[in-house]
Backbone bond lengths (Angstrom), bond angles and torsions (degrees), N, CA, C in turn:
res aa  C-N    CA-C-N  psi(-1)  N-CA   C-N-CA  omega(-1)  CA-C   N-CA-C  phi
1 X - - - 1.462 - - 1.527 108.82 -
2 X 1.716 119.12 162.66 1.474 106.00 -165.52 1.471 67.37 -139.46
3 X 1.691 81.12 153.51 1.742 111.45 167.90 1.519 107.84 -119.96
4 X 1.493 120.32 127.33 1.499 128.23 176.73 1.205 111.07 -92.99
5 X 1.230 147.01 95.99 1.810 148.32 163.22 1.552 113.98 -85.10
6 X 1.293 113.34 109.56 1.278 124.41 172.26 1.668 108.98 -57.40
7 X 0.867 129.47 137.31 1.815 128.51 159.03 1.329 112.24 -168.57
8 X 1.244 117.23 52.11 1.032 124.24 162.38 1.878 125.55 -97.24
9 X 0.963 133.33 17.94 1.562 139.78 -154.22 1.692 95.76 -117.76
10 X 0.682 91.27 137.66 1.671 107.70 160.79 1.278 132.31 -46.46
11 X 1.427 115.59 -49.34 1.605 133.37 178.34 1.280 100.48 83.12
12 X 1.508 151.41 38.90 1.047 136.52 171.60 1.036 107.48 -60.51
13 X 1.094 161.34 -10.76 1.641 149.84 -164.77 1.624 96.18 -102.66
14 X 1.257 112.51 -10.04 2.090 116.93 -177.61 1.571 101.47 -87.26
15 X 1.894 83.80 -59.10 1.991 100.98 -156.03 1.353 122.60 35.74
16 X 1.639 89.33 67.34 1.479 106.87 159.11 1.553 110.48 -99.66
17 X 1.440 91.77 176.72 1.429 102.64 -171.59 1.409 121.24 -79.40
18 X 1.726 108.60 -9.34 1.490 113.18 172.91 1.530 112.24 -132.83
19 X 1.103 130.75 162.48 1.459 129.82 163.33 1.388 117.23 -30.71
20 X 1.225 101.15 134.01 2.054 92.81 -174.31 1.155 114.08 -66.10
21 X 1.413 118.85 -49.63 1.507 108.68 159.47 1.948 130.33 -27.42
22 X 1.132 116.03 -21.58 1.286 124.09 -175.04 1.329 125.65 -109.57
23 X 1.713 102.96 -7.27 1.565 115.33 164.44 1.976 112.09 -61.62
24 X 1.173 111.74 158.35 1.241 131.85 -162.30 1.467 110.29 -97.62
25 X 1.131 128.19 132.62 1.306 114.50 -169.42 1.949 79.91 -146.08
26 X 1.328 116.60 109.20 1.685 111.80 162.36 1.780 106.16 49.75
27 X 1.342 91.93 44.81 1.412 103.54 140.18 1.599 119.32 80.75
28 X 1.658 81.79 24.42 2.481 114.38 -164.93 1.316 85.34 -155.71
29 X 1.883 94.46 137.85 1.521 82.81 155.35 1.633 99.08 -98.12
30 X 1.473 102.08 176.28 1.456 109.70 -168.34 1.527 116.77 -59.39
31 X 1.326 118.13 -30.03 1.347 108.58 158.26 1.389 131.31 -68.43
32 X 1.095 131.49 -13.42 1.433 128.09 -174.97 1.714 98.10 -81.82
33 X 1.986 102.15 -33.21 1.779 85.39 -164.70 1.051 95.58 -100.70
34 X 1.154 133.64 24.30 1.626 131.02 157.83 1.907 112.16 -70.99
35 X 1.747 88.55 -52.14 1.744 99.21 179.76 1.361 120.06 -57.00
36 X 1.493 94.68 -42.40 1.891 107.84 165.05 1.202 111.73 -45.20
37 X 1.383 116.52 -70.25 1.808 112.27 -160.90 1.807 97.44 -65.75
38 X 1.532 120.56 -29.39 1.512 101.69 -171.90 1.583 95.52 -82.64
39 X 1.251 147.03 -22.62 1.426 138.33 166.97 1.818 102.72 -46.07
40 X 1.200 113.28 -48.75 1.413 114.33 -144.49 2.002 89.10 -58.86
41 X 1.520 111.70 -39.12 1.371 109.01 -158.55 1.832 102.31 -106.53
42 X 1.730 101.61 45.49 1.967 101.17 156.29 1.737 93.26 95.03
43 X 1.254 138.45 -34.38 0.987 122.29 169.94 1.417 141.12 -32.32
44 X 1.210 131.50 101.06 1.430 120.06 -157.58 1.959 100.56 -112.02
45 X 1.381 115.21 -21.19 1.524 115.94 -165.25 1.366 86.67 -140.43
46 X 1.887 86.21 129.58 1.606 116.97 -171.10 1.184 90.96 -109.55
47 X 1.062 140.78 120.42 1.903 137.83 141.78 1.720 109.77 -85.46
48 X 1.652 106.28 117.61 1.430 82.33 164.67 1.592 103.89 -134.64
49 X 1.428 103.35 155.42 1.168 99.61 -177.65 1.805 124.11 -84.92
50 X 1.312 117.94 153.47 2.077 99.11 -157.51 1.767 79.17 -141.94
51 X 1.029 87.23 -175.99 1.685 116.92 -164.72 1.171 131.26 161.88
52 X 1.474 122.90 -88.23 1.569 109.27 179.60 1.992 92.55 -74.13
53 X 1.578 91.35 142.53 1.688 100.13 167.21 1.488 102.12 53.06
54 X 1.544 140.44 31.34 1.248 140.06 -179.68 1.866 102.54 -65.62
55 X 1.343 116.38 -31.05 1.449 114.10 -154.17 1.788 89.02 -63.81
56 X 1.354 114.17 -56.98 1.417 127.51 164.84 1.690 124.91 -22.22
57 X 1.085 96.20 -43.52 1.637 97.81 175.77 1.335 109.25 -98.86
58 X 0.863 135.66 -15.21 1.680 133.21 152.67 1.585 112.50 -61.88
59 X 1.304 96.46 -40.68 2.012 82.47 -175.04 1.536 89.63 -87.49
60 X 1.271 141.03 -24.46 1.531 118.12 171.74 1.543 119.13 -68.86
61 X 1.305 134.20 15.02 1.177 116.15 -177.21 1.741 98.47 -142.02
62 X 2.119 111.47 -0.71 1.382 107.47 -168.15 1.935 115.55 -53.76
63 X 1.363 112.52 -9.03 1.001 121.23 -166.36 1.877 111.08 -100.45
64 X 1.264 109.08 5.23 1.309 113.82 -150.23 2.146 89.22 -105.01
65 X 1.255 104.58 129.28 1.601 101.08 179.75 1.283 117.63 -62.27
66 X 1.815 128.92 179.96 1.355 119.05 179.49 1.783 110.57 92.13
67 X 1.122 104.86 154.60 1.384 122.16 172.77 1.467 116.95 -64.76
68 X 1.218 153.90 148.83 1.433 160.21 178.10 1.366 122.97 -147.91
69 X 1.452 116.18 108.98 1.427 113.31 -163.19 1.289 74.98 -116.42
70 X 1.622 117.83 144.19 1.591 126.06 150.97 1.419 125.51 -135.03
71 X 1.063 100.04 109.76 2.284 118.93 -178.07 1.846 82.53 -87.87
72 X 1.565 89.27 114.29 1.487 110.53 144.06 1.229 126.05 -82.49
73 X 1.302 120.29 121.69 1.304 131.93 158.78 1.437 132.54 -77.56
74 X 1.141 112.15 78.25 1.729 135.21 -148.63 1.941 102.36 -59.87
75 X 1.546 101.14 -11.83 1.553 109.97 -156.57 1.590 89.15 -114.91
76 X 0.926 151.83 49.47 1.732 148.82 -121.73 1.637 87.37 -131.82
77 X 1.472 115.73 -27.08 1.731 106.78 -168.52 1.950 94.77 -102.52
78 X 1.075 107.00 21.51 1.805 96.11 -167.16 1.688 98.03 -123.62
79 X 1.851 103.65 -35.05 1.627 118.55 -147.20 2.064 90.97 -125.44
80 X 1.417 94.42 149.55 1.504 136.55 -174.93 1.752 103.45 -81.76
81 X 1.380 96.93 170.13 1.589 84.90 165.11 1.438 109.12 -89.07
82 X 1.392 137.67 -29.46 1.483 100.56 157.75 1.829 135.67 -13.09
83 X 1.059 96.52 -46.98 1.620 109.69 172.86 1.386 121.95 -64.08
84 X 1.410 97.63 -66.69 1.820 103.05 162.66 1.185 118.22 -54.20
85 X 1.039 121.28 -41.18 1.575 109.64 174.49 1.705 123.50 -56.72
86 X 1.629 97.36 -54.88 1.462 103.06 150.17 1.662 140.72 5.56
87 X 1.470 87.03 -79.64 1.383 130.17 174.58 1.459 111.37 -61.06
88 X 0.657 101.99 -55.71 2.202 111.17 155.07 1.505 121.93 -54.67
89 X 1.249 106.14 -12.50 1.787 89.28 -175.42 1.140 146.54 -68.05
90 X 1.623 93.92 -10.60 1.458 105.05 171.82 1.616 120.49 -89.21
91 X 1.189 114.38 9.44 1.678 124.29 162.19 1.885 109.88 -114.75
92 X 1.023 111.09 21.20 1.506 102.26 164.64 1.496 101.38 -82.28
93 X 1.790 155.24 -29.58 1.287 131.46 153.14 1.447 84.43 82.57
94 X 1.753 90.06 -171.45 1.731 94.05 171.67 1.731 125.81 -76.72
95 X 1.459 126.17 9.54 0.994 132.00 176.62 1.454 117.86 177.65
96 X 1.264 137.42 168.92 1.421 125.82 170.15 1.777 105.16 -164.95
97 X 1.435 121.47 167.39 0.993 116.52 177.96 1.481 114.10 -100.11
98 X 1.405 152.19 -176.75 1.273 141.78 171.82 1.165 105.89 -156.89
99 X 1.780 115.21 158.43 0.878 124.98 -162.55 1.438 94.46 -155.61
100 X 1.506 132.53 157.55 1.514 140.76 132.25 1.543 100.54 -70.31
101 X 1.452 114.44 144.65 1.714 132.83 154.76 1.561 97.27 -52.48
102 X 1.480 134.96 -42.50 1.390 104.91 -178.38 1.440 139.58 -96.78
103 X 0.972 100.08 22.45 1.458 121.75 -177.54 1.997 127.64 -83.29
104 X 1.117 121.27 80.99 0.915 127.03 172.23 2.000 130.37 -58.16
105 X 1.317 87.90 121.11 2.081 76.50 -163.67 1.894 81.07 -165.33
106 X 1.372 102.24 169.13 1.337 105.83 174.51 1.412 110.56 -149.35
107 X 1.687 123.84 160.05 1.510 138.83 -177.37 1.349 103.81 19.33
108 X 1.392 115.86 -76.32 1.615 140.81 -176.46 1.083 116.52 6.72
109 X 2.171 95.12 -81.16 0.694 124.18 -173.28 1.990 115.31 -65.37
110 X 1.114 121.61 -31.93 1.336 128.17 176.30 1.463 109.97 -65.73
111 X 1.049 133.33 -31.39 1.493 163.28 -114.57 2.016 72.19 -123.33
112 X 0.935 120.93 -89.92 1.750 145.63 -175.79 1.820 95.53 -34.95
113 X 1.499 110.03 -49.75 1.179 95.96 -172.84 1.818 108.93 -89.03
114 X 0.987 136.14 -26.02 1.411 142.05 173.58 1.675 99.96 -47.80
115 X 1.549 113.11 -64.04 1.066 131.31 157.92 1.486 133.68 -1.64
116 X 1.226 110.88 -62.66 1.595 125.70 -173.76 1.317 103.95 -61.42
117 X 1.230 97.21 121.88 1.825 109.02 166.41 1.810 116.25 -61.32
118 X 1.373 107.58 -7.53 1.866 131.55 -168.39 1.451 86.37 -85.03
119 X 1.279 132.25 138.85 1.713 142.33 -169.65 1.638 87.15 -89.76
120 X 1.322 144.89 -15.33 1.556 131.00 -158.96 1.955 103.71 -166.37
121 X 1.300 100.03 114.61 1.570 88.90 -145.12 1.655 75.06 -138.18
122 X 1.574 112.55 154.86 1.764 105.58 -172.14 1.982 91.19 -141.01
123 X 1.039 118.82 131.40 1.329 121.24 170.12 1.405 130.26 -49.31
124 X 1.476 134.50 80.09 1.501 128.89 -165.20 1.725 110.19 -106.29
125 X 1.350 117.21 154.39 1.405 110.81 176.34 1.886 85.17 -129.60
126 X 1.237 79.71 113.30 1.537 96.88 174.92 2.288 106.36 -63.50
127 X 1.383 91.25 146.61 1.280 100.37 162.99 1.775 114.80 119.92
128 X 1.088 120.05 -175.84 1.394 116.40 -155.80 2.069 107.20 -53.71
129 X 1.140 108.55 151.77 1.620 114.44 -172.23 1.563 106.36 -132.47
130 X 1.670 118.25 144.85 1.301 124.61 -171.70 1.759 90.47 -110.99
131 X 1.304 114.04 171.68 1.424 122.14 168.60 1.292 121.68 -41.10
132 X 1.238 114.72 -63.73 1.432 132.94 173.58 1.674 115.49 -41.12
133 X 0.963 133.43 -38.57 1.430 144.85 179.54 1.312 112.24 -78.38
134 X 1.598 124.85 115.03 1.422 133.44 121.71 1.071 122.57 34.09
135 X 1.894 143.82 44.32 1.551 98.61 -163.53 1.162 112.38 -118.32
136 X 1.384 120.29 -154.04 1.402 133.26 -142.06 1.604 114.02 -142.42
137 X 1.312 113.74 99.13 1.832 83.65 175.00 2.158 88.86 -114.64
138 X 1.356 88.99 169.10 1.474 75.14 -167.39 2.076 91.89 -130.26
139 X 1.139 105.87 -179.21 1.520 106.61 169.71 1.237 126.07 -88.92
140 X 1.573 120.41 146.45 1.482 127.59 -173.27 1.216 117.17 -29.27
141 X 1.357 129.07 119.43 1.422 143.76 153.45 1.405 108.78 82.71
142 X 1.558 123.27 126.68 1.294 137.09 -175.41 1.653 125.36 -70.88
143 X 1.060 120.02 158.71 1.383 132.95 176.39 1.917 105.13 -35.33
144 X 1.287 121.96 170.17 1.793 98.85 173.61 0.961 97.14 -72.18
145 X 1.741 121.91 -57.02 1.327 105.22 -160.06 1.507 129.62 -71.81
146 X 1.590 96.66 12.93 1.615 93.64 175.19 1.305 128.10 85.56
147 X 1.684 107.65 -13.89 1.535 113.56 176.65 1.546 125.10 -70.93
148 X 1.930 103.75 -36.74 1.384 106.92 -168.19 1.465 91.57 -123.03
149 X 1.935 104.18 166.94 1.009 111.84 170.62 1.644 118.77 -152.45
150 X 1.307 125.07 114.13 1.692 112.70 -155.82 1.527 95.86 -66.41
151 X 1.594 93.38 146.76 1.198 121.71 -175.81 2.164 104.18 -87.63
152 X 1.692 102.69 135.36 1.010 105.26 170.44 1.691 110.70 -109.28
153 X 1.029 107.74 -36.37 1.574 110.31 176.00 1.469 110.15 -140.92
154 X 1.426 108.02 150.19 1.810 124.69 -170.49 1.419 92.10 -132.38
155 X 1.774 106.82 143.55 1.665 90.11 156.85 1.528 85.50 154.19
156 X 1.170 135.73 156.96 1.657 154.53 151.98 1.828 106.16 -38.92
157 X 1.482 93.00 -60.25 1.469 112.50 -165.38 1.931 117.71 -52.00
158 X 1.522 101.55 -20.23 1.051 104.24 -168.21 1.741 124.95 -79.18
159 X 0.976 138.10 145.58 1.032 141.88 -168.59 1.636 116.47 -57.93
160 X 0.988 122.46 123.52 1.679 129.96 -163.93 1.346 96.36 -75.98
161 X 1.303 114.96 -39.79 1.946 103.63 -172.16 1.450 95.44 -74.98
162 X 1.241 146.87 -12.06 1.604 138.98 153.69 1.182 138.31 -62.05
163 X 1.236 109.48 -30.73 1.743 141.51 -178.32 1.566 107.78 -51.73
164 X 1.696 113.92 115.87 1.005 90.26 159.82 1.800 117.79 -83.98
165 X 1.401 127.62 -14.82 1.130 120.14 167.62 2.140 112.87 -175.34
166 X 1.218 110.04 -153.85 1.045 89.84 -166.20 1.527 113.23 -121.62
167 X 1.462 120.79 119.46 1.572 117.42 -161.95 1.988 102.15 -58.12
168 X 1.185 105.25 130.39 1.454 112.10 -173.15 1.601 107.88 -68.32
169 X 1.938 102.43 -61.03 1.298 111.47 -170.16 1.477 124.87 172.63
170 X 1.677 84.12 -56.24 1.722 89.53 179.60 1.818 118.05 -89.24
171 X 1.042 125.94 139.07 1.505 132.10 -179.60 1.864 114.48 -141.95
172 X 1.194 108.50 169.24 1.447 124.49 -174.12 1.376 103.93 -136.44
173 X 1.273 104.82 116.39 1.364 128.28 176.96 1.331 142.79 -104.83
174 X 1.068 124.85 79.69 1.146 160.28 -146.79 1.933 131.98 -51.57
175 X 1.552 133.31 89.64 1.143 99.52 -156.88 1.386 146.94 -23.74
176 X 0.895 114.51 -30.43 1.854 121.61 -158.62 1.982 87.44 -79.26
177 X 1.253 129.81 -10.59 1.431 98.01 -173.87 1.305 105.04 -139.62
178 X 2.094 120.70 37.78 0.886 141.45 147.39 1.365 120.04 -28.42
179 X 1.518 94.46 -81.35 1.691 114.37 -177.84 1.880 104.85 -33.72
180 X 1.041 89.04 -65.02 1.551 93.80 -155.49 1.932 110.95 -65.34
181 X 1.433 87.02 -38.34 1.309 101.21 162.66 1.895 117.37 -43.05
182 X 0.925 91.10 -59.86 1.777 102.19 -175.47 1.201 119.37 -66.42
183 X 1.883 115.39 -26.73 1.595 142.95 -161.24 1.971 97.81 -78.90
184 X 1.667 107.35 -44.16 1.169 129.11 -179.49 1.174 118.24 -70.98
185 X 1.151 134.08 -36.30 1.499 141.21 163.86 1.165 120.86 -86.31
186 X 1.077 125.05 -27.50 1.496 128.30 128.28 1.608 128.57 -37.37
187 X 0.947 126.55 -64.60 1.505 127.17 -175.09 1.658 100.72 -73.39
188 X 1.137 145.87 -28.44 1.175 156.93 176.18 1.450 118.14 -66.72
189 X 1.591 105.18 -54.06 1.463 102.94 173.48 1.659 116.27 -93.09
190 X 1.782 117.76 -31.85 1.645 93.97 170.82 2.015 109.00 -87.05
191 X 1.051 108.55 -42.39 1.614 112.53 175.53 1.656 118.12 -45.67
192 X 1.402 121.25 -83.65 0.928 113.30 170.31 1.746 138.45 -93.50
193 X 1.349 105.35 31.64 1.381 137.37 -179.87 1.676 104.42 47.04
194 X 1.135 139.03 58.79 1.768 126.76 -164.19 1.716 77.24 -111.00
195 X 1.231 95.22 144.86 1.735 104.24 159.79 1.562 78.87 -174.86
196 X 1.008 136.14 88.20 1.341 148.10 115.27 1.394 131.62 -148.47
197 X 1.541 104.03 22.09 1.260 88.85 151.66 1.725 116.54 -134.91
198 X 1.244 106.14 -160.73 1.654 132.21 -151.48 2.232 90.51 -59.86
199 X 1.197 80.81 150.09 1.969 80.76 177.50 1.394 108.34 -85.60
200 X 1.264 118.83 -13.54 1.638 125.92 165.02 1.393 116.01 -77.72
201 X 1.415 119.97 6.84 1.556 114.22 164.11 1.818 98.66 -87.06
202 X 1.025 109.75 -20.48 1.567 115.08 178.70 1.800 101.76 -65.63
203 X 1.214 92.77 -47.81 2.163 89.94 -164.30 1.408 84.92 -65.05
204 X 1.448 114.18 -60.23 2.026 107.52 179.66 1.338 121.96 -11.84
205 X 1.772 105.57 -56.41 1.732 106.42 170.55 1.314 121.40 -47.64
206 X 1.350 95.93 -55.26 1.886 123.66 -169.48 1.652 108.70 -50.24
207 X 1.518 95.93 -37.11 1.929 105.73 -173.61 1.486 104.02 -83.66
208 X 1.304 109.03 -19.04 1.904 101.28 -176.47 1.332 107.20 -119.48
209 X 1.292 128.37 17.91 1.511 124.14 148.22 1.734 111.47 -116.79
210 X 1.663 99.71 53.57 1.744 105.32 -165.01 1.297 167.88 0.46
211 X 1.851 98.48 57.82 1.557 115.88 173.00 1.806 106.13 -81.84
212 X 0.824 103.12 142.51 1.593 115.47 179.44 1.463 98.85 -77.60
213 X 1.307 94.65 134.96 1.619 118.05 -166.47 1.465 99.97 -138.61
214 X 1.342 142.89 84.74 1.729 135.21 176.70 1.205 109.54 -80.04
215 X 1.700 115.27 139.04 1.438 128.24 142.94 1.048 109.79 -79.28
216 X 0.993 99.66 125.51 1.803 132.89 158.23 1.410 123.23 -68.69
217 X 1.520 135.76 101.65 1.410 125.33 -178.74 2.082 109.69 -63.94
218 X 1.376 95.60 111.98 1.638 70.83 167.59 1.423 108.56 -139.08
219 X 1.603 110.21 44.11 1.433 130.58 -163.01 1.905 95.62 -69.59
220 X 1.399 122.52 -22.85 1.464 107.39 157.22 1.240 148.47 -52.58
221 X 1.403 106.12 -28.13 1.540 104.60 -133.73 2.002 81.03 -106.95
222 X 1.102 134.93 -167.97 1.259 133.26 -161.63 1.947 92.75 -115.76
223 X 1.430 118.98 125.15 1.280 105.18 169.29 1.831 92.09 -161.99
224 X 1.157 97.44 -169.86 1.811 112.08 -172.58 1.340 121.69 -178.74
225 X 1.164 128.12 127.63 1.675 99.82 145.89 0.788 119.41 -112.10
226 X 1.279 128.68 162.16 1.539 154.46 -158.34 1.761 110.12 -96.87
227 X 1.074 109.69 105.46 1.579 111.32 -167.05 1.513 84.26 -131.47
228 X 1.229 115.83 -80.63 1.847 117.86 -160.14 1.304 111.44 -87.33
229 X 1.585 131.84 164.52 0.999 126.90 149.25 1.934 129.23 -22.96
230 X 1.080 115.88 -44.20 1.458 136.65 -167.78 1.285 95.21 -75.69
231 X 1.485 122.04 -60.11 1.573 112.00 -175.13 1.490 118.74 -54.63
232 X 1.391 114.70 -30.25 1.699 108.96 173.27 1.459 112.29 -72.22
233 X 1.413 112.22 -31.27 1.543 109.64 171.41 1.383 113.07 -49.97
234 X 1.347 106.37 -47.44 1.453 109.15 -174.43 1.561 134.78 -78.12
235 X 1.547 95.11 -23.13 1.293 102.50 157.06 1.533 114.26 -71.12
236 X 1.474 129.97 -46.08 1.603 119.88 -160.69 1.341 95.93 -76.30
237 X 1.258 116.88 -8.75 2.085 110.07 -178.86 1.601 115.80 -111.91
238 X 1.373 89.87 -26.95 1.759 90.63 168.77 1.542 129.19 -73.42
239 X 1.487 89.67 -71.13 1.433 135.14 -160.57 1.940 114.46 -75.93
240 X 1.480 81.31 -35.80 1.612 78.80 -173.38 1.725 119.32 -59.25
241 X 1.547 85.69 -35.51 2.095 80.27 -175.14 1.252 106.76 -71.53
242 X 0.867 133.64 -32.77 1.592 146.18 167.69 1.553 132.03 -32.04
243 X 1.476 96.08 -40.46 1.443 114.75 172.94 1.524 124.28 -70.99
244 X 1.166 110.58 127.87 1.399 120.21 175.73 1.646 116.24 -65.79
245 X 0.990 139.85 122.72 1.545 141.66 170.79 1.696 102.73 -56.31
């Protein structure tokens, strides 16, 4: 199985001194315990995509076991992960797991998504949503057991009093919606040239011309990403004891 990690972005909204992916959160930086939790569930080949400061994240992980494919994204200060993702399409295979570089979460959560009996399952923490956030509204009435819920719309743009919550980051993607998956990011970035925005305007298509797309509740388990100053606060004071090694 392959895991895709975006880290190609700059982090201007952090402006730290290293790739956000490489900040430290309880004693890892966030990329190492990303590779961890996707090792724990069969993952053997990491592709990630690099760019700004890429040379840096190669020597932070030269020591790390497993296969490592890395597509630079040479355009990393202009283009979104729509783009990077892009740039990946020829290692999605029959399925893969995904992740953003800034996303802090551990085993658990990988563990939850391997898990799902749903072929394409996306990490959501249900509950109130601000502008800025990812969100999620999903279709009438939940899974029985209440865990999942198909997604009808993804996206920033969407209305927060609709939301059922807020897509975290990491997801499992499922053969059956490869093709189309790859067909869409394709027609987007050479057809109508978009590479600046979010790779979840892509599932947006995918959810309203009706491939099943599930949220995943994983409003338990301890996770974050790291966008502002405040979110690292909150991870090194919240989140950190929380995390599984």
């Amino acid at each position: 199985m392959t895991a895709i990690i975006l880290a190609a972005g700059m982090g201007r909204r952090l402006a730290m001194g290293v790739p956000k992916c490489l900040i430290e959160i309880a004693g890892s930086s966030i990329l190492k315990r990303q590779i961890g939790a996707f090792r724990t569930v069969g993952v053997s080949h990491f592709v990630i995509v690099i760019g700004h400061r890429g040379q840096e994240i190669r020597q932070h992980i030269a020591d790390e076991s497993g296969r490592f494919t890395f597509v630079v994204n040479e355009r990393f200060a202009e283009t979104n992960t729509l783009y990077s993702l892009y740039l990946a399409r020829d290692h999605f295979g029959s399925g893969f797991f995904y992740t953003n570089g800034d996303v802090v979460f551990d085993r658990r959560l990988a563990s939850r998504l391997a898990e799902s009996t749903h072929a394409t399952v996306m990490a959501v923490k249900p509950g109130r949503c601000g502008h800025e956030e990812v969100k999620v509204t999903v279709e009438p009435g939940l899974a029985p057991d209440g865990s999942h819920a198909r997604i009808a719309r993804i996206g920033k743009h969407l209305d927060p009093e609709r939301a059922w919550g807020e897509f975290i980051g990491p997801a499992r993607f499922g053969a059956g919606i490869i093709p189309a998956f790859r067909e869409i990011l394709t027609h987007c970035v050479e057809h109508e040239g978009i590479v600046g925005d979010l790779f979840e305007s892509a599932i947006d298509r995918l959810c309203m011309v009706g491939h099943e797309i599930m949220g995943i509740d994983i409003g338990d388990l301890p996770c974050g990403e790291i966008d502002f100053p405040e979110d690292l606060e909150y991870a090194r004071r919240e989140l950190a004891s929380l995390l599984l090694s």
